[in-house]
N, C-alpha and C positions, 0 to 999 in steps of 0.2 A: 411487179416485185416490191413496190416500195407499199405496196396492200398489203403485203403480209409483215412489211417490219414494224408497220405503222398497226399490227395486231387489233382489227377494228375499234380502236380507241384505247386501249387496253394495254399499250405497248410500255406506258410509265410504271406499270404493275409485272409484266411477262419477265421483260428483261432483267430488274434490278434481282427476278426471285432465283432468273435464270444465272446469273452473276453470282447469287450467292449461294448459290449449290453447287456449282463448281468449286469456289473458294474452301468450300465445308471438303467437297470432296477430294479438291488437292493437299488440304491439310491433314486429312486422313490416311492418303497417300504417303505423303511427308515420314508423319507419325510414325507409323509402319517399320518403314524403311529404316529409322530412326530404331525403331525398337529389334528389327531383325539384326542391324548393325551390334548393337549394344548385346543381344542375348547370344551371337557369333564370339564376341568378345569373351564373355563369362566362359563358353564354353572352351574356347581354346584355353582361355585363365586356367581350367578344372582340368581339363586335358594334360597340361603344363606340368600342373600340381603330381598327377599320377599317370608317368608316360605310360608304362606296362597295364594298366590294368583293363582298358580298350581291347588291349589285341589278346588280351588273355582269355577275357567271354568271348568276344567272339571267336575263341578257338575251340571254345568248350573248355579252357580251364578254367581252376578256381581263383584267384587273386592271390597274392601271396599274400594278401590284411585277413588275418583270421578272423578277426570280430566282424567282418563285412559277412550279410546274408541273413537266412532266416535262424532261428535258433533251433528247428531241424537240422538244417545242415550245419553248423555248428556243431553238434550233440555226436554229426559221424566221424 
C-alpha cells in the first residue's frame, strides 16, 4: 500500500496536483451555490415586485401592464 502512495517517486508531484484540483473544484462548488442563492433572491425580489403577473400567464391570461408583450399583441 504505501507503493502506491509513494506514486513510484512521483508522489511530491501526484498529490499536491491532486490537492489542488479539488480546492479549484470545491470552489466551484462554493461559487455555484453562491450564485444559485443570490439569482433565488432577485427572483423572489421580481416576484415580490409583481405578485399577479405569474399566475396570470400561466393561466393563459394577459397581465393587467398593457405596455408588457409584443407590439402585435399590443395592436389587439
Amino acid at each position: 500500500m504505501s507503493e502506491f502512495f509513494h506514486m513510484g517517486g512521483y508522489a511530491a508531484y501526484v498529490w499536491p496536483a491532486y490537492g489542488i484540483a479539488a480546492i479549484v473544484l470545491l470552489g466551484l462548488l462554493a461559487a455555484t451555490w453562491k450564485g444559485l442563492r443570490d439569482a433565488e433572491a432577485t427572483l423572489k425580489a421580481l416576484e415580490s415586485a409583481h405578485p399577479g403577473r405569474r399566475r396570470a400567464r400561466a393561466a393563459g391570461q394577459r397581465p393587467s401592464d398593457k405596455s408588457a408583450g409584443t407590439p402585435a399583441e399590443a395592436s389587439e
